[in-house]
C-alpha positions in Angstrom: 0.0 0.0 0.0 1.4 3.5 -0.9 1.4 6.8 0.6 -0.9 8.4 -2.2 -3.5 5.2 -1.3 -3.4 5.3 3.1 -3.9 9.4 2.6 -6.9 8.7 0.4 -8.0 5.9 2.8 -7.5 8.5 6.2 -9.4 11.2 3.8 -12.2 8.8 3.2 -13.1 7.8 6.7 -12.6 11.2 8.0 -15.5 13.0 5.3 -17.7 9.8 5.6 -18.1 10.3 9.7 -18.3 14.3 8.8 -21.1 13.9 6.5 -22.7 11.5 8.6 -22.8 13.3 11.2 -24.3 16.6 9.7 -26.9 14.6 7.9 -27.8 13.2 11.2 -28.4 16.4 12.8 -30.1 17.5 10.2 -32.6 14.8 10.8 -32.6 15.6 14.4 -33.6 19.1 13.7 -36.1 18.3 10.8 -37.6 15.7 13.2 -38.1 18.0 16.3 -35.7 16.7 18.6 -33.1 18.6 17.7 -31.5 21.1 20.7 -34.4 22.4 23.2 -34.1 26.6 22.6 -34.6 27.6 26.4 -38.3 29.2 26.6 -38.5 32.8 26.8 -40.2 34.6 29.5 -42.2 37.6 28.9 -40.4 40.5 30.5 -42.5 41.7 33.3 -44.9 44.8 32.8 -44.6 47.6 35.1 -48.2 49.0 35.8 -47.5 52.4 37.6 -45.8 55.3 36.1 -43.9 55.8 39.3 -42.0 52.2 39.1 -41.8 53.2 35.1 -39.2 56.4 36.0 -37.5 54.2 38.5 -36.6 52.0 35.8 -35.2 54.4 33.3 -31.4 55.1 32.3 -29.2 57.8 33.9 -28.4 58.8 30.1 -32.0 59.4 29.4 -32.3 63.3 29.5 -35.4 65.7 30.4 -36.2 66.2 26.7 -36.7 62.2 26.4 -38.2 61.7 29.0 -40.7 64.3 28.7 -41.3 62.6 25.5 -41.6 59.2 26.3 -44.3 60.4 29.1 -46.2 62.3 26.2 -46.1 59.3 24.0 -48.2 57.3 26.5 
């Protein structure tokens, strides 16, 4: 056996178990059990404007905020 024909061989068995294995995830992912995405919470609403300018950023200024209190 030659150098040319254990490089081929090595190549082979290397793209066979790479292809295999994307083609099986693939059919993992088409299937549904693929990775579980974590489940998104809603972000909690804040009911009172009072707990609404306690939340806001030191870099909003008075001009913003006056507009974001007109916008509601």
């Amino acid at each position: 056996m030659n150098l040319n024909q254990l490089v081929n061989m090595v190549l082979r068995i290397l793209m066979r178990k790479a292809i295999s294995s994307g083609v099986n995830a693939g059919i993992r992912a088409a299937s549904g059990k693929g990775r579980k995405q974590p489940s998104r919470q809603p972000a909690p609403q804040i009911a009172d404007a009072a707990a609404a300018e306690a939340t806001e950023t030191p870099e909003e200024t008075a001009e913003e905020r006056a507009e974001r209190l007109a916008a509601r």
